[in-house]
VMD Tcl script that builds the backbone (N, CA, C; Angstrom):
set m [mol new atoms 507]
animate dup $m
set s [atomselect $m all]
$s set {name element resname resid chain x y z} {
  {N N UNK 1 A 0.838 -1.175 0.000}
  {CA C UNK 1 A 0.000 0.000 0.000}
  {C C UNK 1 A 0.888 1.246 0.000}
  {N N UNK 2 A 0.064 2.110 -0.325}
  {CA C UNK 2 A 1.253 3.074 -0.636}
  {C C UNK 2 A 1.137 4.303 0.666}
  {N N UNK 3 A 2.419 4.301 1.486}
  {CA C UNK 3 A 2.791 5.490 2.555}
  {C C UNK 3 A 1.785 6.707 2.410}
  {N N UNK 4 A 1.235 6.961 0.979}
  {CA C UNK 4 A 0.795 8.483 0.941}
  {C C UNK 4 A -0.596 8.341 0.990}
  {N N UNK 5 A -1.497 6.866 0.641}
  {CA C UNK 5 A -2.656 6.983 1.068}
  {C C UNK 5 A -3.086 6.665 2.652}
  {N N UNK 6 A -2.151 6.155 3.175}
  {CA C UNK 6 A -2.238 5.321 4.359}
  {C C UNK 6 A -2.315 6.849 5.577}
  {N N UNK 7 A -1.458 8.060 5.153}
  {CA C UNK 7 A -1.263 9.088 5.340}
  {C C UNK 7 A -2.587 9.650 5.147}
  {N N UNK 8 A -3.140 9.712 4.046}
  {CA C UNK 8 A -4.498 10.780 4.008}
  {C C UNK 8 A -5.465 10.099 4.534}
  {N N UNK 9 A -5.599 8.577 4.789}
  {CA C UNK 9 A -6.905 7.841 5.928}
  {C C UNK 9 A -6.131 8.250 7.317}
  {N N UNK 10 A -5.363 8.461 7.861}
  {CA C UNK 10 A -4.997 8.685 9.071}
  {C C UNK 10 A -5.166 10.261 9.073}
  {N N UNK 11 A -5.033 10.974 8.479}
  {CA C UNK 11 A -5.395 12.443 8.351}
  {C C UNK 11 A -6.337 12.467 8.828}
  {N N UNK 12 A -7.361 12.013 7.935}
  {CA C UNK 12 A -9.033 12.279 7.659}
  {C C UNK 12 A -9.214 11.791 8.714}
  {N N UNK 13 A -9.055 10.671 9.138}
  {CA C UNK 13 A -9.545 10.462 10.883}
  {C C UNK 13 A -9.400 11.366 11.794}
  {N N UNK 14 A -8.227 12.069 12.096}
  {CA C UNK 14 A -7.836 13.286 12.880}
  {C C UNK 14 A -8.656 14.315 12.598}
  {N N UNK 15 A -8.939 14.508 11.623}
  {CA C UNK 15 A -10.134 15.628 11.513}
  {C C UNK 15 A -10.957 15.356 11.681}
  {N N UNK 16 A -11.437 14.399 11.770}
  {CA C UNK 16 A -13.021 14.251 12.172}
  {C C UNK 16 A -12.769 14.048 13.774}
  {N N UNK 17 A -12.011 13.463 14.578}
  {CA C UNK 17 A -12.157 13.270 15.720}
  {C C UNK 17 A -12.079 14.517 16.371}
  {N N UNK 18 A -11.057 15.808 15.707}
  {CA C UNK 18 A -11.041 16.412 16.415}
  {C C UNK 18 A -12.238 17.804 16.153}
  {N N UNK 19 A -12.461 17.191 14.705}
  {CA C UNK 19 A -14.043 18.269 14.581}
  {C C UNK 19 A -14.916 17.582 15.672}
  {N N UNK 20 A -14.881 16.353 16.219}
  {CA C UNK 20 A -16.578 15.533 16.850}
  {C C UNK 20 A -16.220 16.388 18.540}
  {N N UNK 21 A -14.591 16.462 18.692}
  {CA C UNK 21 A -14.143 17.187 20.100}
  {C C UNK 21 A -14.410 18.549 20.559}
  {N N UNK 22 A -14.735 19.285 19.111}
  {CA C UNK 22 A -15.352 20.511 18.906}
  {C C UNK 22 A -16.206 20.942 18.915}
  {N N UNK 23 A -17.108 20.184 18.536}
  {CA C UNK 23 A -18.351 20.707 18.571}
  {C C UNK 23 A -19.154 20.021 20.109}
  {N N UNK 24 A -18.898 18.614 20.042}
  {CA C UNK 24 A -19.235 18.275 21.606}
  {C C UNK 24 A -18.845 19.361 22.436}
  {N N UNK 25 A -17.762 19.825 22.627}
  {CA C UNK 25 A -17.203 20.561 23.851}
  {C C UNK 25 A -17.788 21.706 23.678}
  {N N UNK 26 A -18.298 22.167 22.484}
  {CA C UNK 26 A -18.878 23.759 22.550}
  {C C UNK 26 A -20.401 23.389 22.778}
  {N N UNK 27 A -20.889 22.050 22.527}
  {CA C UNK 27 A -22.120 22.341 23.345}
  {C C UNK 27 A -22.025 21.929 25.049}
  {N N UNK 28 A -21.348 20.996 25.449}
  {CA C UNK 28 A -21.456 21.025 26.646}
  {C C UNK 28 A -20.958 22.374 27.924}
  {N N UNK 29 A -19.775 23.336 26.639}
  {CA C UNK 29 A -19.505 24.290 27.379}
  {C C UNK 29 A -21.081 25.292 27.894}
  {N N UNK 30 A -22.001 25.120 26.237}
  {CA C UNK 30 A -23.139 26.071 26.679}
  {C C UNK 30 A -24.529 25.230 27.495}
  {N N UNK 31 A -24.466 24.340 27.712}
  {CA C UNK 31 A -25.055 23.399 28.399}
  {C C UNK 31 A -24.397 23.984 30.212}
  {N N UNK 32 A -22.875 24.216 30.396}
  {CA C UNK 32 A -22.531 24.554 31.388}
  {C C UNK 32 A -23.103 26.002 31.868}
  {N N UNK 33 A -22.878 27.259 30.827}
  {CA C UNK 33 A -23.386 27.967 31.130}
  {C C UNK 33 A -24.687 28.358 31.648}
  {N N UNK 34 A -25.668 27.841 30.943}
  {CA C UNK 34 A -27.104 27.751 31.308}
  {C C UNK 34 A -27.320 27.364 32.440}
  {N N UNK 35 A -26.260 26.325 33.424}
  {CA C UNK 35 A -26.990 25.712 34.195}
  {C C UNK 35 A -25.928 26.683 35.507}
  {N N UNK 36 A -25.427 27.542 34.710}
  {CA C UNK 36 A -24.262 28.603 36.018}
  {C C UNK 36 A -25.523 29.716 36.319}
  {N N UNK 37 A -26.213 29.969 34.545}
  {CA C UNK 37 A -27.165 31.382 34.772}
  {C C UNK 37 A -28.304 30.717 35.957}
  {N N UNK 38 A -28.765 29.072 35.647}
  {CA C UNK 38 A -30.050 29.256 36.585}
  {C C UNK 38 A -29.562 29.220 37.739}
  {N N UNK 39 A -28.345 28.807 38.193}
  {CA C UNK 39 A -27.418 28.587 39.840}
  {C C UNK 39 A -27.982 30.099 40.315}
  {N N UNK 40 A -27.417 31.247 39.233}
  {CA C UNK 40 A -27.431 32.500 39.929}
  {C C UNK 40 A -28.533 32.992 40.424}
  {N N UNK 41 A -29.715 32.730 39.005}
  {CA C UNK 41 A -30.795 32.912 39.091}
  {C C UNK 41 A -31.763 32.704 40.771}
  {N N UNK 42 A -31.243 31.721 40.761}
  {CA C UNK 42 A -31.485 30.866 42.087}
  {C C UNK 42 A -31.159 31.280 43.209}
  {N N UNK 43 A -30.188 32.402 43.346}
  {CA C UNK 43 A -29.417 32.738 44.495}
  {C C UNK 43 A -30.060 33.206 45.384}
  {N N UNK 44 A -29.655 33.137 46.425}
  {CA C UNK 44 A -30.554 34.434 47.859}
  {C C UNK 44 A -29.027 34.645 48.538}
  {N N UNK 45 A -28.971 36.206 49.097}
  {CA C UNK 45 A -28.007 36.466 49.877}
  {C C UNK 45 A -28.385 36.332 51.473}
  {N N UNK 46 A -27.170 35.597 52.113}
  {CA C UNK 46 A -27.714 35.354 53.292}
  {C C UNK 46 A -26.155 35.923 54.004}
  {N N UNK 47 A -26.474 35.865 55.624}
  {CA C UNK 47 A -25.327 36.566 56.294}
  {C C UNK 47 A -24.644 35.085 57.132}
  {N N UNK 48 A -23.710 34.994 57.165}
  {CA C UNK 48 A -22.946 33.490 58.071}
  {C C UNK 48 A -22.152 33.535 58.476}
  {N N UNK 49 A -21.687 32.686 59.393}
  {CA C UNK 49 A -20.253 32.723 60.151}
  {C C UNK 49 A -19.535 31.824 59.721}
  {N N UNK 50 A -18.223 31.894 58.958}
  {CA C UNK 50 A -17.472 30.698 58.285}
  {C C UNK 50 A -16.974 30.217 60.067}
  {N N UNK 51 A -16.934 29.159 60.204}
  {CA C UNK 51 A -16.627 28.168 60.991}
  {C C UNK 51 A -15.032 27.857 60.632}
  {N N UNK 52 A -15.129 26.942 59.400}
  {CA C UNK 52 A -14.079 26.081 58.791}
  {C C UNK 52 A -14.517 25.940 57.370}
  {N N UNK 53 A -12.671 25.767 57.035}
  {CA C UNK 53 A -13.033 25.241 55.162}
  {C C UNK 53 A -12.179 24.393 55.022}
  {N N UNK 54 A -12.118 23.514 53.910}
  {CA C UNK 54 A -11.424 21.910 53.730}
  {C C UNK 54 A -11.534 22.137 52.389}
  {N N UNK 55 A -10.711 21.155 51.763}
  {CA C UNK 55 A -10.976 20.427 50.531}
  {C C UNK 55 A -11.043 18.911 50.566}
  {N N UNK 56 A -12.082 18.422 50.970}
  {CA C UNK 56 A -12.257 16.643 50.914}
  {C C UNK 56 A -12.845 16.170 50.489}
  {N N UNK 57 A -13.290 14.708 50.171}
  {CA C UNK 57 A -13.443 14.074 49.177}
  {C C UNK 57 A -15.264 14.113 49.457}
  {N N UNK 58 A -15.876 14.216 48.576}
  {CA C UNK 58 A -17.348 14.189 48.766}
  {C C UNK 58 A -17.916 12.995 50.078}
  {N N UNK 59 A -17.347 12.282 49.489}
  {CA C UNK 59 A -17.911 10.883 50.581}
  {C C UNK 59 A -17.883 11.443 52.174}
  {N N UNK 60 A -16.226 11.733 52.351}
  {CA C UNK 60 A -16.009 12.618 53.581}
  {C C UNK 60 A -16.202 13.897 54.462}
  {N N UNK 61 A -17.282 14.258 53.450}
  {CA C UNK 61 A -17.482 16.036 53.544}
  {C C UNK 61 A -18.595 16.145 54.717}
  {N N UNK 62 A -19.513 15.560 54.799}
  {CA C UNK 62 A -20.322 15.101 55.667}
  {C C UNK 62 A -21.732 16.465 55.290}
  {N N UNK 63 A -21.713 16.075 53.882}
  {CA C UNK 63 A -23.230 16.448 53.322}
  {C C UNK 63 A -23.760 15.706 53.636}
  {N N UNK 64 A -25.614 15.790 53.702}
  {CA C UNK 64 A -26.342 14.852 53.132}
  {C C UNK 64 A -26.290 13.506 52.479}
  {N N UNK 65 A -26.711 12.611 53.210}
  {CA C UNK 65 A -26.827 11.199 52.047}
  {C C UNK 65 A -27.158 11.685 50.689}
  {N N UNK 66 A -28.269 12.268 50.251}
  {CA C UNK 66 A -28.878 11.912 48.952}
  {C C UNK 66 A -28.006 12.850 48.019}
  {N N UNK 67 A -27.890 14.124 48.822}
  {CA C UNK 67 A -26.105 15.005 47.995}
  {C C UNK 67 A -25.150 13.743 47.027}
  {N N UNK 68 A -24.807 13.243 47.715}
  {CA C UNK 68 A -23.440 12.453 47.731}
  {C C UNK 68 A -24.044 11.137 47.328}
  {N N UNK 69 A -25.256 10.559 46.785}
  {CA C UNK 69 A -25.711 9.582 45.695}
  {C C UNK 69 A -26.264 9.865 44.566}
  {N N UNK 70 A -26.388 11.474 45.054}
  {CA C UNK 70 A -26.883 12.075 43.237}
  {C C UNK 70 A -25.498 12.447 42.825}
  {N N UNK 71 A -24.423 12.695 43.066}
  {CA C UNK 71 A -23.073 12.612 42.457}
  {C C UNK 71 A -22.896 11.420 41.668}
  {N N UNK 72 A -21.865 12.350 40.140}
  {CA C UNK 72 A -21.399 10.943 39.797}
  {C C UNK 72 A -20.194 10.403 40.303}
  {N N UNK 73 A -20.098 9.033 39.998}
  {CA C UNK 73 A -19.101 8.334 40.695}
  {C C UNK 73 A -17.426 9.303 40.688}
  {N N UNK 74 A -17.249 9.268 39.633}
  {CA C UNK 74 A -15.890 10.734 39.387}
  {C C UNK 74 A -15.861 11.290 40.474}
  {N N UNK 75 A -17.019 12.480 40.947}
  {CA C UNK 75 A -17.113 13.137 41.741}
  {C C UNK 75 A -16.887 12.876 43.224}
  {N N UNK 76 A -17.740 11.187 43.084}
  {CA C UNK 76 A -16.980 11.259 44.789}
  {C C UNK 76 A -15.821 10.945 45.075}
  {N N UNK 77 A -15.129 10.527 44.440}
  {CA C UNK 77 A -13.551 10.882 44.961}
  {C C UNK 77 A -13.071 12.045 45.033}
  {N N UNK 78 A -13.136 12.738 43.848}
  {CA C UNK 78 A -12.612 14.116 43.668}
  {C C UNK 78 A -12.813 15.325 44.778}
  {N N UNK 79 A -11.859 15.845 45.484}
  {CA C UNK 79 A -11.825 16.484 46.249}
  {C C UNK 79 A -12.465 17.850 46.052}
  {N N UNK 80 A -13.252 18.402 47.126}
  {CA C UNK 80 A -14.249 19.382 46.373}
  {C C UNK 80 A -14.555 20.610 47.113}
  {N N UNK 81 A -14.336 21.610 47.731}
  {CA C UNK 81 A -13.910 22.578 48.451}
  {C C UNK 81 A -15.380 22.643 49.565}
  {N N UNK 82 A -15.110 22.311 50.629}
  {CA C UNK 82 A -16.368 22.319 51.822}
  {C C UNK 82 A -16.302 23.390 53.055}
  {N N UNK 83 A -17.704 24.056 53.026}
  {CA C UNK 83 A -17.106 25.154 53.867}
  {C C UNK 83 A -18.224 24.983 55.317}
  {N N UNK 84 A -17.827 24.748 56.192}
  {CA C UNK 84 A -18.640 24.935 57.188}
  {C C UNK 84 A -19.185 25.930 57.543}
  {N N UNK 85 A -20.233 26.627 57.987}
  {CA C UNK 85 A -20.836 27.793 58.194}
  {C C UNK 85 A -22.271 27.915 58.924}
  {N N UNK 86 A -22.147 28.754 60.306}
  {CA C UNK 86 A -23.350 28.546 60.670}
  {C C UNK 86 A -23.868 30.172 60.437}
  {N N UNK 87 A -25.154 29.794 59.982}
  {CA C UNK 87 A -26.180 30.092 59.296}
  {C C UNK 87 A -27.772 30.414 60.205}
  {N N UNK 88 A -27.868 31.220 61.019}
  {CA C UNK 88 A -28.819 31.608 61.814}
  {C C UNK 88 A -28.079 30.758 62.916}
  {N N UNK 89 A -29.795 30.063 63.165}
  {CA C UNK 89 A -28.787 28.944 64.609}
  {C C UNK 89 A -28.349 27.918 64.265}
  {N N UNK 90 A -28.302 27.469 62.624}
  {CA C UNK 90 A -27.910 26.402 62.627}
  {C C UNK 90 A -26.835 26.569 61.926}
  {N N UNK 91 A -25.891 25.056 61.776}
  {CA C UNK 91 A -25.003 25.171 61.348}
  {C C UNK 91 A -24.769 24.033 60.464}
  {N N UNK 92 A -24.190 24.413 59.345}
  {CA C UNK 92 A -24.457 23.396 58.226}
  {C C UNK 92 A -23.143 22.917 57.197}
  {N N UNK 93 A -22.875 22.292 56.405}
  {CA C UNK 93 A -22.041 22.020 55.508}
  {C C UNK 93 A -22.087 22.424 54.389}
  {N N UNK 94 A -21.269 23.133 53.251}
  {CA C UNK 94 A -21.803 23.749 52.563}
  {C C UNK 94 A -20.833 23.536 51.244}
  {N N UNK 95 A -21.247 23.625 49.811}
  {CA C UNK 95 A -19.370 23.435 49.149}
  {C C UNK 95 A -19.427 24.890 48.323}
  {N N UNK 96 A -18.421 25.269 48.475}
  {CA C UNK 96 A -18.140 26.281 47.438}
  {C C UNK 96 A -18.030 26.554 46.180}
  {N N UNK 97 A -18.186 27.478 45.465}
  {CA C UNK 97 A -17.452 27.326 43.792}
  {C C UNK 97 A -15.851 27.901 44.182}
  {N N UNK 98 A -15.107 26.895 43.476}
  {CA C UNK 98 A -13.763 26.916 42.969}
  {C C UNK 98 A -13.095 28.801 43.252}
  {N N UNK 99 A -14.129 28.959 42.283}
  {CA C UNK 99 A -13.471 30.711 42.399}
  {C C UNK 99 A -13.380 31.359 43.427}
  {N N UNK 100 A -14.351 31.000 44.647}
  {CA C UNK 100 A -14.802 31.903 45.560}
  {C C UNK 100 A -14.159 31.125 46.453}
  {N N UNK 101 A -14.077 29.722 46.482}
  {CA C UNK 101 A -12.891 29.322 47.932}
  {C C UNK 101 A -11.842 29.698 48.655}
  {N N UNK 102 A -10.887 30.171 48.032}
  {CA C UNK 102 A -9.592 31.350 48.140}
  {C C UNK 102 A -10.096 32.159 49.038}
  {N N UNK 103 A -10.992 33.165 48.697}
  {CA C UNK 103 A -11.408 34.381 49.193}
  {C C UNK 103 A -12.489 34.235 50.004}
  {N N UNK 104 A -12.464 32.979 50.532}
  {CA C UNK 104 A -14.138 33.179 52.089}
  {C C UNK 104 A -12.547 33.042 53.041}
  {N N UNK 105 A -12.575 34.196 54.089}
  {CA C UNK 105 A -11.882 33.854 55.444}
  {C C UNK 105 A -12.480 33.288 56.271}
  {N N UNK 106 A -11.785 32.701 57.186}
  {CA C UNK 106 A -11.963 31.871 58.129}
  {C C UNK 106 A -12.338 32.555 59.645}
  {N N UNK 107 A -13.786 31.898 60.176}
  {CA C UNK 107 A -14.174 33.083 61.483}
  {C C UNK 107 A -14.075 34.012 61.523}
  {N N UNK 108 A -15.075 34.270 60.527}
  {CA C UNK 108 A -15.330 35.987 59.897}
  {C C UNK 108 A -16.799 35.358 59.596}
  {N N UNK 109 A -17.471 36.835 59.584}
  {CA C UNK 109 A -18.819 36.724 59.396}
  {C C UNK 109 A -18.776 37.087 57.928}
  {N N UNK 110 A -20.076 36.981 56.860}
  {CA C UNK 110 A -19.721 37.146 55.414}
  {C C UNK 110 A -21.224 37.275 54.914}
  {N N UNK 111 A -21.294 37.880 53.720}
  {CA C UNK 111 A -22.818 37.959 53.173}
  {C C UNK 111 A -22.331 37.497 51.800}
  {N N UNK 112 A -23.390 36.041 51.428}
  {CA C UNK 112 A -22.935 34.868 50.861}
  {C C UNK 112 A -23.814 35.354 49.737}
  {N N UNK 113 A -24.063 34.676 48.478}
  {CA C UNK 113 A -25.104 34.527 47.321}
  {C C UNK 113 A -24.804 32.988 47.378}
  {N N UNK 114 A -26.154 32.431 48.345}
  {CA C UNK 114 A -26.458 30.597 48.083}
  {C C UNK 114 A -27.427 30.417 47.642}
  {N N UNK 115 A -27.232 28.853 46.869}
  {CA C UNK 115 A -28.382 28.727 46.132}
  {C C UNK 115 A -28.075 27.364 46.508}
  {N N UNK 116 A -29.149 26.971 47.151}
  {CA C UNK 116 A -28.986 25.462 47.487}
  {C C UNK 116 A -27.974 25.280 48.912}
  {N N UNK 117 A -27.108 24.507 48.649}
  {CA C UNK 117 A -26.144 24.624 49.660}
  {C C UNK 117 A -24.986 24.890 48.637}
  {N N UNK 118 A -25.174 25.422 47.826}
  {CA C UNK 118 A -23.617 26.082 47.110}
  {C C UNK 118 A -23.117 27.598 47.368}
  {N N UNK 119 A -22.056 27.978 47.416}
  {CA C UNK 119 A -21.777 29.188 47.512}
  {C C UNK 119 A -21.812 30.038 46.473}
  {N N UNK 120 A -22.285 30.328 45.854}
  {CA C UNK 120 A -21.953 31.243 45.036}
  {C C UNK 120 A -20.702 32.467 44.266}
  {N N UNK 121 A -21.447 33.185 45.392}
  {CA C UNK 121 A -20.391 34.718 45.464}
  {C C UNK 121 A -20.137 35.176 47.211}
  {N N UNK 122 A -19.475 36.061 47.344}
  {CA C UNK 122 A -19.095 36.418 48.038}
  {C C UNK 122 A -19.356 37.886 48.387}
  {N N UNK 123 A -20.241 38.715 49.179}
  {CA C UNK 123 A -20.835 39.994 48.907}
  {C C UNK 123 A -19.793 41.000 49.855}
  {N N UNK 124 A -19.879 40.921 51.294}
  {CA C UNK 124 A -19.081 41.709 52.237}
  {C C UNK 124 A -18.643 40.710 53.184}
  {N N UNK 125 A -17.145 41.300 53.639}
  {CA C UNK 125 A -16.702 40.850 54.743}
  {C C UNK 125 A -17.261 41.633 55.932}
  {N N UNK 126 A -17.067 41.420 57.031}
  {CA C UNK 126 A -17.459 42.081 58.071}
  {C C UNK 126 A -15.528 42.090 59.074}
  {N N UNK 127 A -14.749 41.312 58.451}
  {CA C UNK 127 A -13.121 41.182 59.033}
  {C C UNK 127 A -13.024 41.275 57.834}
  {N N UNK 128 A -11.438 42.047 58.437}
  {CA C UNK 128 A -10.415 41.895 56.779}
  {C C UNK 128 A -10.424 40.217 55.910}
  {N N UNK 129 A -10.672 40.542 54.688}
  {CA C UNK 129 A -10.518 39.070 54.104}
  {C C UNK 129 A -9.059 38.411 53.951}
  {N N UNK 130 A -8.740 37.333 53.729}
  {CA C UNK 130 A -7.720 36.911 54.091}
  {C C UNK 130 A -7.054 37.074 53.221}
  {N N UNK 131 A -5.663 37.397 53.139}
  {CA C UNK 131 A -4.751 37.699 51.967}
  {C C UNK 131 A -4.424 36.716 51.050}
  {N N UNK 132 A -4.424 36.576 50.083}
  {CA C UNK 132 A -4.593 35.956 48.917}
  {C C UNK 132 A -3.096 35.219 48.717}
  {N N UNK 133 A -2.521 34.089 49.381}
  {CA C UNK 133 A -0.901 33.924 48.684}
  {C C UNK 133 A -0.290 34.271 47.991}
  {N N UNK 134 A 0.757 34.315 47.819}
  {CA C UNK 134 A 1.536 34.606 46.139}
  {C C UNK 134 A 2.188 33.488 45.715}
  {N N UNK 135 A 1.229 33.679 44.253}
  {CA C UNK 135 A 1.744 32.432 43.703}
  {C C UNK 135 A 3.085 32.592 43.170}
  {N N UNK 136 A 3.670 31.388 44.080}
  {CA C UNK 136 A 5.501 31.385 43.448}
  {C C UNK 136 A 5.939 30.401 42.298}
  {N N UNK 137 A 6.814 31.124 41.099}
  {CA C UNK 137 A 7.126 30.051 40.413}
  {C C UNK 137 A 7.764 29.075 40.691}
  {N N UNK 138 A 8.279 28.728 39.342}
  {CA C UNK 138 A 9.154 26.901 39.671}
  {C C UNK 138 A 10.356 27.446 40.105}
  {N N UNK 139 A 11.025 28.462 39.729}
  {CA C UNK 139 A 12.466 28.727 40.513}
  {C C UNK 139 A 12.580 28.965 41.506}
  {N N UNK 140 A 11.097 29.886 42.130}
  {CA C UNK 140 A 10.943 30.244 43.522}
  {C C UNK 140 A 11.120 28.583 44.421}
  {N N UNK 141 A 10.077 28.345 43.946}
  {CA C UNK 141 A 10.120 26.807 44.360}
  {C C UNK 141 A 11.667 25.628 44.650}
  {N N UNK 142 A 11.898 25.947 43.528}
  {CA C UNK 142 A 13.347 25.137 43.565}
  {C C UNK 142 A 14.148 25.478 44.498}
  {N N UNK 143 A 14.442 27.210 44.431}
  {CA C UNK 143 A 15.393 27.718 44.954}
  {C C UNK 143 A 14.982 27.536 46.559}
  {N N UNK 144 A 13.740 27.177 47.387}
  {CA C UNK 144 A 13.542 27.230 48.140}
  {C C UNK 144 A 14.009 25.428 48.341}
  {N N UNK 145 A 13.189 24.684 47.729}
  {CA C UNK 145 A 13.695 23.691 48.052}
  {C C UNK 145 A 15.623 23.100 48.542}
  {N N UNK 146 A 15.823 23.647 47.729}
  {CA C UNK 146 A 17.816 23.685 47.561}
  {C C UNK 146 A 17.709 24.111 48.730}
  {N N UNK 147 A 17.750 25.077 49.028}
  {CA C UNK 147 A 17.905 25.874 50.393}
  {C C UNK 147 A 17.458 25.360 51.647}
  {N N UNK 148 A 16.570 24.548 51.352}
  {CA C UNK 148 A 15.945 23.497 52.799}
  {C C UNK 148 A 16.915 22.177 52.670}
  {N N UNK 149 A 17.262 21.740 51.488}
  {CA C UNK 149 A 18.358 20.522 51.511}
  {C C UNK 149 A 19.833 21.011 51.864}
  {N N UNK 150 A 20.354 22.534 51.671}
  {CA C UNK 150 A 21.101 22.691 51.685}
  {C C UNK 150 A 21.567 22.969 53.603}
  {N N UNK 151 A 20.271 23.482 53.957}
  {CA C UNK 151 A 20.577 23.332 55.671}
  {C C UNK 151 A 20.205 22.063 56.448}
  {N N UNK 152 A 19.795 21.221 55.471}
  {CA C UNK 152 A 19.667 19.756 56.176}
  {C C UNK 152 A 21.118 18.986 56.076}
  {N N UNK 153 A 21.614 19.412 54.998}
  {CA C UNK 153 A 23.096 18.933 54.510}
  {C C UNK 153 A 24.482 19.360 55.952}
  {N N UNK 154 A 24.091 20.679 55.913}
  {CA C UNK 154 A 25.011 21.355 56.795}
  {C C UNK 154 A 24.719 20.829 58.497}
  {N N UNK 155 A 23.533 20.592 58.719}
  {CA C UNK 155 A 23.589 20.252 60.003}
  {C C UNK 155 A 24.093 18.830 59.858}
  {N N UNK 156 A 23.686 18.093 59.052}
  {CA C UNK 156 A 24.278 16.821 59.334}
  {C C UNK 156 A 26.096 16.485 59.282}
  {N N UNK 157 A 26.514 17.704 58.706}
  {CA C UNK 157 A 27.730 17.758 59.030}
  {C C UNK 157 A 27.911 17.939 60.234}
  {N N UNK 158 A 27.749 18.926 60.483}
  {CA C UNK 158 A 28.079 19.085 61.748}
  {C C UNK 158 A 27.952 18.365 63.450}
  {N N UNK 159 A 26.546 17.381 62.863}
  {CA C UNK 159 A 26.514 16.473 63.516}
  {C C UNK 159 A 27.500 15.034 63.374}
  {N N UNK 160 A 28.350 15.039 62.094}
  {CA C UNK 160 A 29.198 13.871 62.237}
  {C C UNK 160 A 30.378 14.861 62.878}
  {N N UNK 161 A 30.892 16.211 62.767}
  {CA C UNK 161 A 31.922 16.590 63.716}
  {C C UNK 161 A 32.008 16.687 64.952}
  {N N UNK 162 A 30.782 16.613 65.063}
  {CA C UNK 162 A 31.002 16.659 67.023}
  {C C UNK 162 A 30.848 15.067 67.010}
  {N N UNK 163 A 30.069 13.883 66.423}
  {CA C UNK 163 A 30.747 12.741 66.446}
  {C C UNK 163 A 32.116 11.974 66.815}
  {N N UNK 164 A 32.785 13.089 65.678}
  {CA C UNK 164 A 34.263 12.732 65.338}
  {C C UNK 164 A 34.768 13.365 66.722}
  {N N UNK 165 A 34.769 14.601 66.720}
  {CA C UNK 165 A 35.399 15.268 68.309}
  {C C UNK 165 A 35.236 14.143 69.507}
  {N N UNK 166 A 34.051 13.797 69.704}
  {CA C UNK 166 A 33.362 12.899 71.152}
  {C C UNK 166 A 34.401 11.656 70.981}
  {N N UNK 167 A 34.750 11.482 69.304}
  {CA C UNK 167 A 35.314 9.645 69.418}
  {C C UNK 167 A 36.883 10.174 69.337}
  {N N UNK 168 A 37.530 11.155 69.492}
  {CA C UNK 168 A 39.142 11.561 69.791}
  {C C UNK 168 A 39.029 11.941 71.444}
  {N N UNK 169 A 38.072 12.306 71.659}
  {CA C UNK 169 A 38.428 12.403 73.311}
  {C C UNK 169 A 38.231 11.436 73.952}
}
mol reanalyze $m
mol bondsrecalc $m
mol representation Tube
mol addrep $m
């Protein structure tokens, strides 16, 4: 067979798989949206006291049973941002959106946009909100790492010289 047709059936496959990846993904992207507008739609602002926040695994989050069997299976492993918060007198479990997890502080009071038990948005703090990390690159990173091996290195020297000293006296 000849290299150059074997080439244009392997082409033509690539285009179609990655046209079928295209157009799927642009409808499920607007399938996503619709279902962000009715989330909002849905919202009520309420006032709460963050308690605590986690990222754990659905199973462990300690929602609701029927929460955590209407998940799909994916989901309950996948770790999923949970914010504790009491909420008048009660106090409840709650998960966040992704965006807004960062920015709820911890034992601070807050005026939420929930819809369901999701968080929404985030309206006012009533305490300073918590400062946002800085994200460090890979050199930051490295260079920090080196620097933690490099004083683990040095003490252990120094722990075989006073070794050596203790075994001459």
């Amino acid at each position: 067979m000849n290299p150059w047709i074997v080439f244009a059936i392997v082409l033509v496959i690539a285009i179609a798989i990655l046209a079928f990846l295209y157009f799927k993904g642009s409808k499920l992207q607007k399938e996503q949206q619709e279902q962000k507008e009715k989330l909002y739609e849905a919202a009520t602002q309420v006032s709460m006291l963050i308690i605590d926040k986690k990222r754990l695994p659905l199973k462990d989050s300690g929602l609701p049973q029927n929460v955590i069997e209407q998940a799909p299976k994916r989901a309950r492993r996948a770790k999923i941002p949970v914010v504790k918060a009491k909420i008048g007198p009660r106090v409840m479990t709650l998960i966040a959106d992704e965006n807004v997890y960062d920015e709820i502080p911890i034992r601070a009071e807050v005026k939420a946009m929930l819809s369901g038990i999701y968080i929404v948005s985030i309206k006012n703090f009533r305490k300073a909100p918590v400062p946002k990390p800085e994200k460090k690159g890979l050199a930051a990173k490295l260079r920090k790492n080196a620097d933690a091996a490099g004083q683990q290195m040095a003490e252990a020297r120094k722990e075989k010289e006073k070794a050596k000293a203790k075994k001459k006296n």
